[in-house]
N, C-alpha and C positions, 0 to 999 in steps of 0.2 A: 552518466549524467542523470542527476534526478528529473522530474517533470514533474511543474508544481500544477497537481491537479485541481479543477474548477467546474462549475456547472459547461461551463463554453467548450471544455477542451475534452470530459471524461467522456463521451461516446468516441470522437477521435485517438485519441489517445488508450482511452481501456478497449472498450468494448469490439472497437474496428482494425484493433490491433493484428499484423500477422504472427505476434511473439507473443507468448505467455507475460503476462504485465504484473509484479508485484507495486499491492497499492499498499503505502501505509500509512492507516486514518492515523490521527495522530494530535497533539497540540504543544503549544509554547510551553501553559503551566505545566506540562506533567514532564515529572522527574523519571519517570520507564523511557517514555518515548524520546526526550532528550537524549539516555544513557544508549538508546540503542541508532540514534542519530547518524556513528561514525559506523557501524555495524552495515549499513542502509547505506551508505556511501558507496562503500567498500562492494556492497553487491552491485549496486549501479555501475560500476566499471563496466561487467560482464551481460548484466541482462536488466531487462526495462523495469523502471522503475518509477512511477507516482506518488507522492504523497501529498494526502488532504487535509488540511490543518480544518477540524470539525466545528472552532470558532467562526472560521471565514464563511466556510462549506456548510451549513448545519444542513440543508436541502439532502446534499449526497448522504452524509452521515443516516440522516433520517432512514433516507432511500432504499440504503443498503442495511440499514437496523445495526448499526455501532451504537453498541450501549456500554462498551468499556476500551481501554485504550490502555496503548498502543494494539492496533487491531491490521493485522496482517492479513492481507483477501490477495489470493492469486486468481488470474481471471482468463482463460484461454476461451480462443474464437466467439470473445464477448459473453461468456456463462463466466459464474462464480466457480470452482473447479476445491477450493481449498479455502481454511479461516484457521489464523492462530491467533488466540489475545495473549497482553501479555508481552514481555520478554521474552527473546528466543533467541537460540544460538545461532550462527550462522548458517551454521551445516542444515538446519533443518529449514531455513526459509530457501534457501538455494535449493534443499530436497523438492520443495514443496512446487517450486517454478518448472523441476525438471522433470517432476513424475507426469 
């Protein structure tokens, strides 16, 4: 299940998590972060997963310095731990939650 992240929920949900959390900033227009939509789904099955649409959220976006998108941040025992921009294969955000 994804978790739509927010200012209200992202210390709950990322930071005070006991799981490694992928977050992925993200928005409506962009045609990457759409395409990699079902990709994000598909990991959500198995491990935790937030995405912050950077229209709703611009606060986080700022926060965290997403200055391009789809922007992939895994975040263990509340540090930022990993960053992919970009499209990316599955294997490697799954890589990225496990390492």
């Amino acid at each position: 299940m994804i978790i739509e992240g927010t200012s209200d929920n992202f210390e709950s949900e990322v930071l005070k998590s006991d799981k490694p959390v992928l977050v992925d900033f993200n928005a409506t227009w962009c045609p990457p972060c759409q395409a990699m939509h079902p990709i994000v789904e598909e990991i959500a099955n198995d491990y935790k997963v937030v995405t912050v649409d950077i229209d709703d959220q611009d606060t986080l976006a700022e926060e965290y310095e997403v200055s391009s998108i789809p922007c992939f941040v895994v975040f263990k025992d509340g540090a930022e731990v990993d960053r992919r921009v970009g499209m990316q294969p599955k294997k490697r955000l799954i890589k990225m939650l496990e390492e």
